[in-house]
N, CA, C and O atoms as CSV, one atom per row, in Angstrom:
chain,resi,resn,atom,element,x,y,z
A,1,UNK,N,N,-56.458,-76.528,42.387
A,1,UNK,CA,C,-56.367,-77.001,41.012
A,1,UNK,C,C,-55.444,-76.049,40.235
A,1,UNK,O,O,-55.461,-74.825,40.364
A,2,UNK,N,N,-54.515,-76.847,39.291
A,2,UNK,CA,C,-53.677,-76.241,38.436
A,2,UNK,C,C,-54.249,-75.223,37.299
A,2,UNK,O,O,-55.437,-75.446,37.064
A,3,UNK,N,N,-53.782,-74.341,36.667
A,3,UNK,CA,C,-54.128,-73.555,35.651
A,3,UNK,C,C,-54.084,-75.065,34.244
A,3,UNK,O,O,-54.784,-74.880,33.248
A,4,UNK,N,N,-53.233,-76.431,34.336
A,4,UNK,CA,C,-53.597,-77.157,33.206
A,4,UNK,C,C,-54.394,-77.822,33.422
A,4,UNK,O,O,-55.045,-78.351,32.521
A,5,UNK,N,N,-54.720,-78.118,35.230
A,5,UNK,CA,C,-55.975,-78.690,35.657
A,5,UNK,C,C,-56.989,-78.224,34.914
A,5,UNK,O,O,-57.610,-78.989,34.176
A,6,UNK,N,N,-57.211,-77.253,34.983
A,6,UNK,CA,C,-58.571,-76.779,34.733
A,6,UNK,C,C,-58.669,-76.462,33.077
A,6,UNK,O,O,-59.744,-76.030,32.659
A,7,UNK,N,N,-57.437,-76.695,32.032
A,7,UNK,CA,C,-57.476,-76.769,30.804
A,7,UNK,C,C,-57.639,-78.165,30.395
A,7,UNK,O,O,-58.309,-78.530,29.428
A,8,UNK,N,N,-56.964,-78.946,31.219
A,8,UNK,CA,C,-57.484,-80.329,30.918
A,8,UNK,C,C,-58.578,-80.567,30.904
A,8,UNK,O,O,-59.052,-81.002,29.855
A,9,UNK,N,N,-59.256,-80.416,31.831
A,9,UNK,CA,C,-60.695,-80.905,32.468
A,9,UNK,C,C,-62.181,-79.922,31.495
A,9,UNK,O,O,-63.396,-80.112,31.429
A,10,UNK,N,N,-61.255,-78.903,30.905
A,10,UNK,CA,C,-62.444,-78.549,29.608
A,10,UNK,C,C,-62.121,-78.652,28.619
A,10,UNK,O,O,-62.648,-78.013,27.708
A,11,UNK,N,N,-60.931,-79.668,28.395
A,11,UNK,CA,C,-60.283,-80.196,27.283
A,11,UNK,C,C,-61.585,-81.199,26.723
A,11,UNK,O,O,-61.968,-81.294,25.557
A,12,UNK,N,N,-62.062,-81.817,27.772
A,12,UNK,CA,C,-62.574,-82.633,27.751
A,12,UNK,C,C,-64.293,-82.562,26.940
A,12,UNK,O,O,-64.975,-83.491,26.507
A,13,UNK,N,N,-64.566,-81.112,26.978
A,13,UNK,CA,C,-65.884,-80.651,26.713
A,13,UNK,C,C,-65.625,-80.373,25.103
A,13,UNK,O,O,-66.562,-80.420,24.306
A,14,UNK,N,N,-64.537,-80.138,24.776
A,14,UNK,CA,C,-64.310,-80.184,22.793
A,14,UNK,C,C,-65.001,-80.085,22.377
A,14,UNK,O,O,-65.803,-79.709,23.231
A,15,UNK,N,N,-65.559,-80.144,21.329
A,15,UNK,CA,C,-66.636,-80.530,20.188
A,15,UNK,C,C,-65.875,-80.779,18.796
A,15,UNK,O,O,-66.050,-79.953,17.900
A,16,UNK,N,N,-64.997,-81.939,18.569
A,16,UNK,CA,C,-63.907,-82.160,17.635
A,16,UNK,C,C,-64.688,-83.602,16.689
A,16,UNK,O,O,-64.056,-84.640,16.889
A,17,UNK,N,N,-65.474,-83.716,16.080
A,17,UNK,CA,C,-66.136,-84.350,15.435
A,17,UNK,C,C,-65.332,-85.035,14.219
A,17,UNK,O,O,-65.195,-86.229,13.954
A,18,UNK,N,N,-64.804,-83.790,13.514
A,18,UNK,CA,C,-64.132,-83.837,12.325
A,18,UNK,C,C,-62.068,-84.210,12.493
A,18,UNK,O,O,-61.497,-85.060,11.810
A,19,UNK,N,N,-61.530,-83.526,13.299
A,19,UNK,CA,C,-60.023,-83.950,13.559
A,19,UNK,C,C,-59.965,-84.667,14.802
A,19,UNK,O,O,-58.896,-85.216,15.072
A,20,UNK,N,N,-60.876,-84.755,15.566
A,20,UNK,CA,C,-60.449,-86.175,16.772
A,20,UNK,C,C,-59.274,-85.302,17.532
A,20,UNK,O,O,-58.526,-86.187,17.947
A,21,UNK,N,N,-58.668,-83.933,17.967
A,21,UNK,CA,C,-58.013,-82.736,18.124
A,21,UNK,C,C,-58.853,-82.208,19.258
A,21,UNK,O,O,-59.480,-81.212,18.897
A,22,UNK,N,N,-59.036,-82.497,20.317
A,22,UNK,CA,C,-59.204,-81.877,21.796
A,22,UNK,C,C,-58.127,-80.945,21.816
A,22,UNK,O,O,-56.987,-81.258,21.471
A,23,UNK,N,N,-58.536,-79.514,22.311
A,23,UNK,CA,C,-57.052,-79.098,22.877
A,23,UNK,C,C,-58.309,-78.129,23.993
A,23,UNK,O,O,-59.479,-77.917,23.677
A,24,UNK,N,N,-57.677,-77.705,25.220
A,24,UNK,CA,C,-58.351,-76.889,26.363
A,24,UNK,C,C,-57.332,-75.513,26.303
A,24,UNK,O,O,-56.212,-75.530,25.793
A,25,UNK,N,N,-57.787,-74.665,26.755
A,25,UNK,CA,C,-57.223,-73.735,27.587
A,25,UNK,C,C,-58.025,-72.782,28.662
A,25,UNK,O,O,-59.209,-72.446,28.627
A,26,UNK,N,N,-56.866,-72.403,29.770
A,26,UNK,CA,C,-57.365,-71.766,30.851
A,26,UNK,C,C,-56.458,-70.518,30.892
A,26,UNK,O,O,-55.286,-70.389,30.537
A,27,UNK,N,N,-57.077,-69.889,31.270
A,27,UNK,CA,C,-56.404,-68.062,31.006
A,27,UNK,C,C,-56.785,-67.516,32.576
A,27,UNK,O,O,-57.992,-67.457,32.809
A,28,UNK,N,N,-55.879,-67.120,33.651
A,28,UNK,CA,C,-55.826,-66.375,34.763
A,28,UNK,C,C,-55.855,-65.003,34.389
A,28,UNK,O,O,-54.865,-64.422,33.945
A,29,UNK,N,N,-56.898,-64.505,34.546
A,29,UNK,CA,C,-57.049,-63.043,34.603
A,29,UNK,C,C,-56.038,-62.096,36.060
A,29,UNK,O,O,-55.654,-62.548,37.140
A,30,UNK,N,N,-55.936,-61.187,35.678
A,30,UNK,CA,C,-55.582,-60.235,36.624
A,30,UNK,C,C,-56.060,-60.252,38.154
A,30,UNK,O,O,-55.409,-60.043,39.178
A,31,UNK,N,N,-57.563,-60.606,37.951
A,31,UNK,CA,C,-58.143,-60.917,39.181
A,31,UNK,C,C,-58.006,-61.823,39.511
A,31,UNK,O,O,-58.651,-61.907,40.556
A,32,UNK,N,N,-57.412,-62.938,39.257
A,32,UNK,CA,C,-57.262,-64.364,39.979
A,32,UNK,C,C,-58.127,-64.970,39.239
A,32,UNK,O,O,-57.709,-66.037,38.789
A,33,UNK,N,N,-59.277,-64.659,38.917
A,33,UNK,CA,C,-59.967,-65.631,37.835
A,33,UNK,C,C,-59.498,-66.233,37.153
A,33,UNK,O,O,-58.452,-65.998,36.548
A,34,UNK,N,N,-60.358,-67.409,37.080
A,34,UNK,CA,C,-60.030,-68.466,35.454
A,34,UNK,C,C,-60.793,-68.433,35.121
A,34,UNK,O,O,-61.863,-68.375,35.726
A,35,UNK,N,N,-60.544,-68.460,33.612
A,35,UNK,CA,C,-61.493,-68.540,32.448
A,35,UNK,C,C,-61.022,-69.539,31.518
A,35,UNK,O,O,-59.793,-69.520,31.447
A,36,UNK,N,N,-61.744,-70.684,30.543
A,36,UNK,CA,C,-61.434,-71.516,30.173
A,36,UNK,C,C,-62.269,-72.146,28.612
A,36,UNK,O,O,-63.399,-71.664,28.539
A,37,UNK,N,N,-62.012,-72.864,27.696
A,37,UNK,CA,C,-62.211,-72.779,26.946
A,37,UNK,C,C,-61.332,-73.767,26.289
A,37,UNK,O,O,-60.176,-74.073,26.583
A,38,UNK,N,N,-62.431,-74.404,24.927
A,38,UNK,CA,C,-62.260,-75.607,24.245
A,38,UNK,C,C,-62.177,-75.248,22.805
A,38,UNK,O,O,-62.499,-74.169,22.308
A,39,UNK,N,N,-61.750,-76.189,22.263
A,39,UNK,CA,C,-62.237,-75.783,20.315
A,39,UNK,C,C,-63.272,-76.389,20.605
A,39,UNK,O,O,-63.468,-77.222,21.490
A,40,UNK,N,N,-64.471,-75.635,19.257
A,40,UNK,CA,C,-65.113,-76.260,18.823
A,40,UNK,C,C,-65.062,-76.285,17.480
A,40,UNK,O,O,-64.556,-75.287,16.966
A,41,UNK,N,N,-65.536,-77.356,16.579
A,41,UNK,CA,C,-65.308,-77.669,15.054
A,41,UNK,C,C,-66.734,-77.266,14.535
A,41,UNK,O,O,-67.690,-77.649,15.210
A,42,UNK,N,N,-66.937,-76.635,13.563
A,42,UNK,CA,C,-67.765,-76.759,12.401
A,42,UNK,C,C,-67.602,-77.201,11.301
A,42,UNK,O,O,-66.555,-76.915,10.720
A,43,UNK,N,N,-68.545,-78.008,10.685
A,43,UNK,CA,C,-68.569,-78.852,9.575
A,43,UNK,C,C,-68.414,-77.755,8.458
A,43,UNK,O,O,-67.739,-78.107,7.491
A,44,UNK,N,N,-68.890,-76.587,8.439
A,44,UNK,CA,C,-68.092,-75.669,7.071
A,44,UNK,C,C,-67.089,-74.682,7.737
A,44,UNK,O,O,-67.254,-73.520,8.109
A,45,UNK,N,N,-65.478,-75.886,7.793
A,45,UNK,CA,C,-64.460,-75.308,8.211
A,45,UNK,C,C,-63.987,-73.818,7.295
A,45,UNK,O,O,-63.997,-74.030,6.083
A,46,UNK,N,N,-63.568,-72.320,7.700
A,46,UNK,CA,C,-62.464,-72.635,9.049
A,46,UNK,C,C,-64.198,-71.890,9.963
A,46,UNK,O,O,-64.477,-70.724,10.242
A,47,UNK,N,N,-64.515,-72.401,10.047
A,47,UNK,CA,C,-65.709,-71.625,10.938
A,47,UNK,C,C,-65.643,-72.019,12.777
A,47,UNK,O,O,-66.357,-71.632,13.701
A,48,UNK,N,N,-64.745,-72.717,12.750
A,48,UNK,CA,C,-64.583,-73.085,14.403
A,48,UNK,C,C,-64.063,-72.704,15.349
A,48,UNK,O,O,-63.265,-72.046,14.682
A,49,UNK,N,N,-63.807,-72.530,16.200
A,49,UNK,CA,C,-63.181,-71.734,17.450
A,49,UNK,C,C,-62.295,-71.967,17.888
A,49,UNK,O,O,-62.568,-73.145,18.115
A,50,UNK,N,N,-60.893,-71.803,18.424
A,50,UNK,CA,C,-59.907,-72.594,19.166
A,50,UNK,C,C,-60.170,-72.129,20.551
A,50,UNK,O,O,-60.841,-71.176,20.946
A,51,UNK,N,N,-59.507,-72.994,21.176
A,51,UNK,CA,C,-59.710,-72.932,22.855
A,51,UNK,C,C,-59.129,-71.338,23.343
A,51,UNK,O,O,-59.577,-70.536,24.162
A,52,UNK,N,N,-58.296,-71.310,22.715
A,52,UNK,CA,C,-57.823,-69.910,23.133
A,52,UNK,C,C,-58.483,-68.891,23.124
A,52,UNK,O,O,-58.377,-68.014,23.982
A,53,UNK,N,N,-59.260,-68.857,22.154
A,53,UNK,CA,C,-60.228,-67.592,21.441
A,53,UNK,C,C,-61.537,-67.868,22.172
A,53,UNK,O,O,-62.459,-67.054,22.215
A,54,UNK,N,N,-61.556,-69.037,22.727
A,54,UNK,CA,C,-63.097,-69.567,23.977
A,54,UNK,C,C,-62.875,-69.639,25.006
A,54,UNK,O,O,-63.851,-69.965,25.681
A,55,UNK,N,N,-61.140,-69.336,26.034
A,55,UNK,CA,C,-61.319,-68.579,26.843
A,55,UNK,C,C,-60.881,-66.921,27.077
A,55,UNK,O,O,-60.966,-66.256,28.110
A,56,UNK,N,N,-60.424,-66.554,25.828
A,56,UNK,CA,C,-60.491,-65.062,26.354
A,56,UNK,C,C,-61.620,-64.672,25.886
A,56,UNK,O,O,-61.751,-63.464,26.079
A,57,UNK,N,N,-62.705,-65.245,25.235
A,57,UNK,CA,C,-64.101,-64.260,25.190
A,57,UNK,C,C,-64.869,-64.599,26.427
A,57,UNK,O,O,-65.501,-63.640,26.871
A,58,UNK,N,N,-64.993,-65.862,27.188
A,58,UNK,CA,C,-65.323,-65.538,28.420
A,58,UNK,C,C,-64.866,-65.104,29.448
A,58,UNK,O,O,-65.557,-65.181,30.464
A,59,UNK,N,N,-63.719,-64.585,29.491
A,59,UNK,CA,C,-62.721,-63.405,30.097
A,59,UNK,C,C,-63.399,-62.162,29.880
A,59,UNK,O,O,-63.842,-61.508,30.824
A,60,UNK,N,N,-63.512,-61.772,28.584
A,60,UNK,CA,C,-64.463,-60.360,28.346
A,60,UNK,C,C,-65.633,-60.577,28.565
A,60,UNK,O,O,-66.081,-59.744,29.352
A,61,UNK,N,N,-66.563,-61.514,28.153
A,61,UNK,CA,C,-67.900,-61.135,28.056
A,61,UNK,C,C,-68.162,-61.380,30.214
A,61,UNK,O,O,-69.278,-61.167,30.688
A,62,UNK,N,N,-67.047,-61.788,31.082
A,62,UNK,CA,C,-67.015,-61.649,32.424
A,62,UNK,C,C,-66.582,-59.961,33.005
A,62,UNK,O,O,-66.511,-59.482,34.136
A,63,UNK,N,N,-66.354,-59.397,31.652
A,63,UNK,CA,C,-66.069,-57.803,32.236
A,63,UNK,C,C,-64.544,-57.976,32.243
A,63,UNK,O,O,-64.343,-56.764,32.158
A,64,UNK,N,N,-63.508,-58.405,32.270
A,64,UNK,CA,C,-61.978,-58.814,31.968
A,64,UNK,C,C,-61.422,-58.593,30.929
A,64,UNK,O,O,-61.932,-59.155,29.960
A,65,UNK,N,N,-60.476,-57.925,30.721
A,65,UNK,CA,C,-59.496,-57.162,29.932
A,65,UNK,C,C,-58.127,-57.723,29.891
A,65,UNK,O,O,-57.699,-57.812,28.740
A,66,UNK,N,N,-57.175,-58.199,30.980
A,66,UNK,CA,C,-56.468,-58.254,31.266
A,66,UNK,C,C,-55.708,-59.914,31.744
A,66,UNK,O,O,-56.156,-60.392,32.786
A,67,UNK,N,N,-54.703,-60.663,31.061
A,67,UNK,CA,C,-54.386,-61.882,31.008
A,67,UNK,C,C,-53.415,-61.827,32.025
A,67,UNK,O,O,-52.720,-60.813,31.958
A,68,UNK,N,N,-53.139,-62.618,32.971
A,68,UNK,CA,C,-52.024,-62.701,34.105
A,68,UNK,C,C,-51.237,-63.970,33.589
A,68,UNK,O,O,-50.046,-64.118,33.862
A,69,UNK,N,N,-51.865,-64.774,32.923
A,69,UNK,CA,C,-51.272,-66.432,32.824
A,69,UNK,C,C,-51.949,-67.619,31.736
A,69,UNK,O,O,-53.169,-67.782,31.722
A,70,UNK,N,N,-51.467,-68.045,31.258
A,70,UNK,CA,C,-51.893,-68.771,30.420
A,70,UNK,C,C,-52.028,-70.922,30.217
A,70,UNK,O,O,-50.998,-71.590,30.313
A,71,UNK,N,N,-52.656,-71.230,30.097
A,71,UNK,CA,C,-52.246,-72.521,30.079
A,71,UNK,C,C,-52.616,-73.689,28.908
A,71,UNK,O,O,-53.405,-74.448,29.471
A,72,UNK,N,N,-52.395,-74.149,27.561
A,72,UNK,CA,C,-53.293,-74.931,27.051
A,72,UNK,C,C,-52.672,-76.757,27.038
A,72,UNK,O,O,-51.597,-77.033,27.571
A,73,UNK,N,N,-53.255,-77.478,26.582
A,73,UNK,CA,C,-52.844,-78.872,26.489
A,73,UNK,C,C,-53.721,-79.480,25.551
A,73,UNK,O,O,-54.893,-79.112,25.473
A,74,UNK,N,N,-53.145,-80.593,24.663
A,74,UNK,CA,C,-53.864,-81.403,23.717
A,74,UNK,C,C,-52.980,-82.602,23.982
A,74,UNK,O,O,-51.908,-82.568,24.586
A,75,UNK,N,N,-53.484,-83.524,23.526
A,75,UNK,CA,C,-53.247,-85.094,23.365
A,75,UNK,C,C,-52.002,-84.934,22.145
A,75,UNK,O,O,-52.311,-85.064,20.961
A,76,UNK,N,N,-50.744,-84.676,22.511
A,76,UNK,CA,C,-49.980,-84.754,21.566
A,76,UNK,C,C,-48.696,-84.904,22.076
A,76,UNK,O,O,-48.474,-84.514,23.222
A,77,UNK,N,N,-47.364,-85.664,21.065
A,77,UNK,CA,C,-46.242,-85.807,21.141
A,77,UNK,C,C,-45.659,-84.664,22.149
A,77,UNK,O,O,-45.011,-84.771,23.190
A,78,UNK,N,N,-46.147,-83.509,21.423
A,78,UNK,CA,C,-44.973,-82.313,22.462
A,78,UNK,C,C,-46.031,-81.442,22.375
A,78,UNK,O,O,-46.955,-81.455,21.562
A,79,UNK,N,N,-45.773,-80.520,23.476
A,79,UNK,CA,C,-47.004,-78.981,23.889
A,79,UNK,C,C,-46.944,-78.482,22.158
A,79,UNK,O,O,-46.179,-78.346,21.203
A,80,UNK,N,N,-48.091,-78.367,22.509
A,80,UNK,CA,C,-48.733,-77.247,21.143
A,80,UNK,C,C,-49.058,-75.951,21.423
A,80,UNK,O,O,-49.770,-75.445,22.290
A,81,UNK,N,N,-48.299,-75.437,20.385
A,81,UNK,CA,C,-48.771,-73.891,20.531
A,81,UNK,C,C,-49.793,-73.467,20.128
A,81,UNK,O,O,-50.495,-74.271,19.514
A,82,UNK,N,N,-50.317,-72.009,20.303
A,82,UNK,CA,C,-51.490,-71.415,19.697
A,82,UNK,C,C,-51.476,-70.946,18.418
A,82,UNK,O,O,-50.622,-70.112,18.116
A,83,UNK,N,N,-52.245,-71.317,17.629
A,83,UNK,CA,C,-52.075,-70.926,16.012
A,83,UNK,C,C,-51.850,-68.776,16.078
A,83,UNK,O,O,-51.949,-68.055,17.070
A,84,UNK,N,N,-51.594,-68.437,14.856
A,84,UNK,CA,C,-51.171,-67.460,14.944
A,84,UNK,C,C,-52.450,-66.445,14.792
A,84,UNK,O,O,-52.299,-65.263,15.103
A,85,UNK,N,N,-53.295,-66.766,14.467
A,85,UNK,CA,C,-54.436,-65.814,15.187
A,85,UNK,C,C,-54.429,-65.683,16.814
A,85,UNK,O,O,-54.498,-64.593,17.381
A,86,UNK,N,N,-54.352,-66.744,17.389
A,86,UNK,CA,C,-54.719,-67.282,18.964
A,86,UNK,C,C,-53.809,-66.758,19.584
A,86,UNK,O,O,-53.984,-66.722,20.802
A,87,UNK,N,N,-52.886,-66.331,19.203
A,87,UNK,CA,C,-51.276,-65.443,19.317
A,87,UNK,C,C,-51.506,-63.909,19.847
A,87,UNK,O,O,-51.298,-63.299,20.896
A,88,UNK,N,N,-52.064,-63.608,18.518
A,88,UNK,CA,C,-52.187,-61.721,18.316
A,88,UNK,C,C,-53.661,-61.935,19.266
A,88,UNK,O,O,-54.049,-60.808,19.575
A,89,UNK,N,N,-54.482,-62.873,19.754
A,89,UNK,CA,C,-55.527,-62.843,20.674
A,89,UNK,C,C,-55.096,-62.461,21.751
A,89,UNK,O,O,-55.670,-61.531,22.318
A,90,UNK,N,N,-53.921,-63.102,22.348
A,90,UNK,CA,C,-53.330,-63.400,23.754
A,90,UNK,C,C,-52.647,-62.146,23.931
A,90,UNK,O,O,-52.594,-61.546,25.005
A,91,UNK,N,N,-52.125,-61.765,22.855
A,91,UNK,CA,C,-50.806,-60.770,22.626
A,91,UNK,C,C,-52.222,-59.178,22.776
A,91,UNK,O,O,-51.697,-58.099,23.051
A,92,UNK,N,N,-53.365,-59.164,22.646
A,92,UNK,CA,C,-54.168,-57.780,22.501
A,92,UNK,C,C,-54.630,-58.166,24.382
A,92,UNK,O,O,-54.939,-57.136,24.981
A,93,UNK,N,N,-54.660,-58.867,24.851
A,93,UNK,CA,C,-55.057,-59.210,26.474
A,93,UNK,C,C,-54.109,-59.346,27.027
A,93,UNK,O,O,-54.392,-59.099,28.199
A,94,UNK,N,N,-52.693,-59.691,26.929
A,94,UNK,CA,C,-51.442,-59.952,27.984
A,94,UNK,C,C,-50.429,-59.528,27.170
A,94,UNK,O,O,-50.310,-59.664,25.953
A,95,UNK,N,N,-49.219,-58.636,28.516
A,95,UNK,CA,C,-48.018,-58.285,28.515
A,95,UNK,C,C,-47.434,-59.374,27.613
A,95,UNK,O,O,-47.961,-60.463,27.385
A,96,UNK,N,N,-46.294,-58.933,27.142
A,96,UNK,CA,C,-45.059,-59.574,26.241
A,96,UNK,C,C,-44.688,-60.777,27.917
A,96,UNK,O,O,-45.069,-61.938,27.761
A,97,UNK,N,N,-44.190,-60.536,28.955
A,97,UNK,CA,C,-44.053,-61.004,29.743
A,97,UNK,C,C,-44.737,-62.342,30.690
A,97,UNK,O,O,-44.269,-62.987,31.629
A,98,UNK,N,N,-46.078,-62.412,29.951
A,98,UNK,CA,C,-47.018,-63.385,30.639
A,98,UNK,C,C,-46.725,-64.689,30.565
A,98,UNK,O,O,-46.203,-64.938,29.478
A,99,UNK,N,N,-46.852,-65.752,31.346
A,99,UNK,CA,C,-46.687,-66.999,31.274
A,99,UNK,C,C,-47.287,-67.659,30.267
A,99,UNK,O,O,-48.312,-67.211,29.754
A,100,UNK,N,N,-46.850,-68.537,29.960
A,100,UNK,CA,C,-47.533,-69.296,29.059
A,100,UNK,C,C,-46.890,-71.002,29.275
A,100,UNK,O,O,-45.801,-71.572,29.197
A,101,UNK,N,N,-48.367,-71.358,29.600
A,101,UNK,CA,C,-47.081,-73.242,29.761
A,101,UNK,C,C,-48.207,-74.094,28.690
A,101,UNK,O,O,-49.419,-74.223,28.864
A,102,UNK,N,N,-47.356,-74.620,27.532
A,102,UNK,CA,C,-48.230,-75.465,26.737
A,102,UNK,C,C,-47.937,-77.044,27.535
A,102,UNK,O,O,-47.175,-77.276,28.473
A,103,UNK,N,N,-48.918,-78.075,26.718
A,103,UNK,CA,C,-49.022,-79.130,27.887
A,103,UNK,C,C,-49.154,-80.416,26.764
A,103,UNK,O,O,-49.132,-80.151,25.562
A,104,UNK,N,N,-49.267,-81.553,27.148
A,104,UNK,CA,C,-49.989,-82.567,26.354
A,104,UNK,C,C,-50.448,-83.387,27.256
A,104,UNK,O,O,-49.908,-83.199,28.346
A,105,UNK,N,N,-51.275,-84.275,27.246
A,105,UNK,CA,C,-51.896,-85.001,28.418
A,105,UNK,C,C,-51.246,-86.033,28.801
A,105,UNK,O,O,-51.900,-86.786,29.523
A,106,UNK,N,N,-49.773,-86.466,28.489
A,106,UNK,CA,C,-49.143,-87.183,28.591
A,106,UNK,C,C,-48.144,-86.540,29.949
A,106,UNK,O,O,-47.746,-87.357,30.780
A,107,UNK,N,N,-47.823,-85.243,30.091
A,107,UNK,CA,C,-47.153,-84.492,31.511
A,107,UNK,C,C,-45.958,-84.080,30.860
A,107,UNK,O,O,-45.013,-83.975,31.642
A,108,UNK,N,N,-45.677,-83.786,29.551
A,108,UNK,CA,C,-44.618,-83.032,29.098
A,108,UNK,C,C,-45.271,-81.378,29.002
A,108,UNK,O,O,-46.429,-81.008,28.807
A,109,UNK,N,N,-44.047,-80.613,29.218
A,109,UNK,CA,C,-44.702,-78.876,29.529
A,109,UNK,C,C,-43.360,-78.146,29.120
A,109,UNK,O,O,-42.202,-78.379,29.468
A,110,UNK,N,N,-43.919,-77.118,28.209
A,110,UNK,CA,C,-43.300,-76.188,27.447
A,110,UNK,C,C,-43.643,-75.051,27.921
A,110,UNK,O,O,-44.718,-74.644,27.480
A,111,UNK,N,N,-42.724,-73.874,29.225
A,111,UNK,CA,C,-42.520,-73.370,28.944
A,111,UNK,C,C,-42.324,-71.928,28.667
A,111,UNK,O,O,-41.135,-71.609,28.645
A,112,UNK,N,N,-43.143,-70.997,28.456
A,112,UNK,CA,C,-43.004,-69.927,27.411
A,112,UNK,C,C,-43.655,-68.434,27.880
A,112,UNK,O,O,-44.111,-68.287,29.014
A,113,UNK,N,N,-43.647,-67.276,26.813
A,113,UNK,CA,C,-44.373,-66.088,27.273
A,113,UNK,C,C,-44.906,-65.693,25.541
A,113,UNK,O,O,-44.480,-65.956,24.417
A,114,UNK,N,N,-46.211,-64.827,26.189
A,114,UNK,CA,C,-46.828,-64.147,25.014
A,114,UNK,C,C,-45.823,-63.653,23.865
A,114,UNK,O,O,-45.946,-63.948,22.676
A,115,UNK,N,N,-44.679,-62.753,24.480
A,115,UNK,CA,C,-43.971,-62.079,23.920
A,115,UNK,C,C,-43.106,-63.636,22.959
A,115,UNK,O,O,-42.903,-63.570,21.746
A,116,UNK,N,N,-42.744,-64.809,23.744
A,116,UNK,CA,C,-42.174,-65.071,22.804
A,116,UNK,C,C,-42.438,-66.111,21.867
A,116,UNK,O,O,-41.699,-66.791,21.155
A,117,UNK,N,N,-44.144,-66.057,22.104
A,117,UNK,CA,C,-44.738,-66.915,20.793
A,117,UNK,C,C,-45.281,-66.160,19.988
A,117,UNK,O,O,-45.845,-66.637,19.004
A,118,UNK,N,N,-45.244,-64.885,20.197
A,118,UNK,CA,C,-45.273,-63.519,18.898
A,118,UNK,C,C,-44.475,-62.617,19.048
A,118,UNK,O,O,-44.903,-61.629,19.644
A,119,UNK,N,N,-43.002,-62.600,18.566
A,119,UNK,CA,C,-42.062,-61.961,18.754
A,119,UNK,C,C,-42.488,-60.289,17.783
A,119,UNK,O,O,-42.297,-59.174,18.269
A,120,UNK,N,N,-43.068,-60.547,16.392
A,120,UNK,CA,C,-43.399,-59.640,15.963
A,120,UNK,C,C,-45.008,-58.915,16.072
A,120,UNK,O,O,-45.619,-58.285,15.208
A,121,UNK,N,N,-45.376,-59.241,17.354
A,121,UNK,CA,C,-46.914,-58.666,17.706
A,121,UNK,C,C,-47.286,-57.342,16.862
A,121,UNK,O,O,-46.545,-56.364,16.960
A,122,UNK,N,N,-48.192,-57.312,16.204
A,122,UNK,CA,C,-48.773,-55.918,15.412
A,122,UNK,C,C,-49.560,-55.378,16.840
A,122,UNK,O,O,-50.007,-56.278,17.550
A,123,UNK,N,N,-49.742,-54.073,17.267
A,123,UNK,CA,C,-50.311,-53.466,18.150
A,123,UNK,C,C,-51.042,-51.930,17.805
A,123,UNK,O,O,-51.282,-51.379,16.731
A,124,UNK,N,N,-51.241,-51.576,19.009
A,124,UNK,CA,C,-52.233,-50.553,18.814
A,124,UNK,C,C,-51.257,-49.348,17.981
A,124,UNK,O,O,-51.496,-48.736,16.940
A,125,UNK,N,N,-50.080,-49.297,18.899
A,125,UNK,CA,C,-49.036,-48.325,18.136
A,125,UNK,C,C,-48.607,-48.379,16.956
A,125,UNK,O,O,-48.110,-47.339,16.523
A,126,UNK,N,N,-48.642,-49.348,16.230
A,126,UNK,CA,C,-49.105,-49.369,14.120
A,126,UNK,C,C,-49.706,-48.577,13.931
A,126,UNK,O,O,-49.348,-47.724,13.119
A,127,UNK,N,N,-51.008,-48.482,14.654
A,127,UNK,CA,C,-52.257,-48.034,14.380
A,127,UNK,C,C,-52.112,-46.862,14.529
A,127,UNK,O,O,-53.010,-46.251,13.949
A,128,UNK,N,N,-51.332,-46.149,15.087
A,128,UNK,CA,C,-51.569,-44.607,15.623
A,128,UNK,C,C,-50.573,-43.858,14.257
A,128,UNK,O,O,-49.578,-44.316,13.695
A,129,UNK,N,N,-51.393,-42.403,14.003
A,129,UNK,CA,C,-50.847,-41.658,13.136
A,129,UNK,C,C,-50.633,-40.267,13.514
A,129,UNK,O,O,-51.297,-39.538,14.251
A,130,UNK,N,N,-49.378,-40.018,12.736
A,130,UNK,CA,C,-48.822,-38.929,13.127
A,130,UNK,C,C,-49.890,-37.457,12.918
A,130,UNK,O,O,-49.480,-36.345,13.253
């Protein structure tokens, strides 16, 4: 099974009540693992989760640190990217270098790397003082 295989197929588990907006993603850890993950919506928005942010916490809460590959897909015209929180998520777990292929369930595929869906990543090295 594909890395969108397996974003598709928990595309499917959503919880999109309010935008009718399935989107999945599957995240290859370092170890070969997949980890995977859906939005879910809450009725007192922005309180909901994106798929991205539901599979790298079961990446960590599996003991995983480290992103090798990325994959998401939604029911849309052209691949969708990860909103810009879901960005600096991917960008604190994976190299500038990591794959990234956005998808739509239609078989069009975009593509891409961490580094260049956050060209200006904020990082730990901001953080550090002289």
């Amino acid at each position: 099974m594909s890395l969108i295989d397996d974003a598709r197929a928990v595309r499917e588990n959503a919880h999109v009540p309010y935008s009718r907006f399935k989107v999945g993603a599957a995240i290859r850890a370092a170890s070969g693992r997949v980890y995977v993950g859906c939005n879910v919506e809450n009725v007192a928005y922005p309180e909901g989760t994106c798929a991205e942010a539901g599979a790298i916490c079961a990446m960590v809460a599996a003991g995983e640190t480290e992103i090798a590959e990325v994959a998401v897909i939604a029911d849309s015209p052209v691949p969708v990217s990860p909103c810009g929180g879901c960005r600096q998520k991917l960008a604190e777990f994976g190299a500038a270098a990591v794959p990234v292929t956005l998808a739509t369930t239609d078989g069009k595929t975009l593509k891409t790397t961490i580094g260049e869906l956050l060209p200006g990543v904020f990082d730990a090295e901001q953080m550090s003082r002289v």
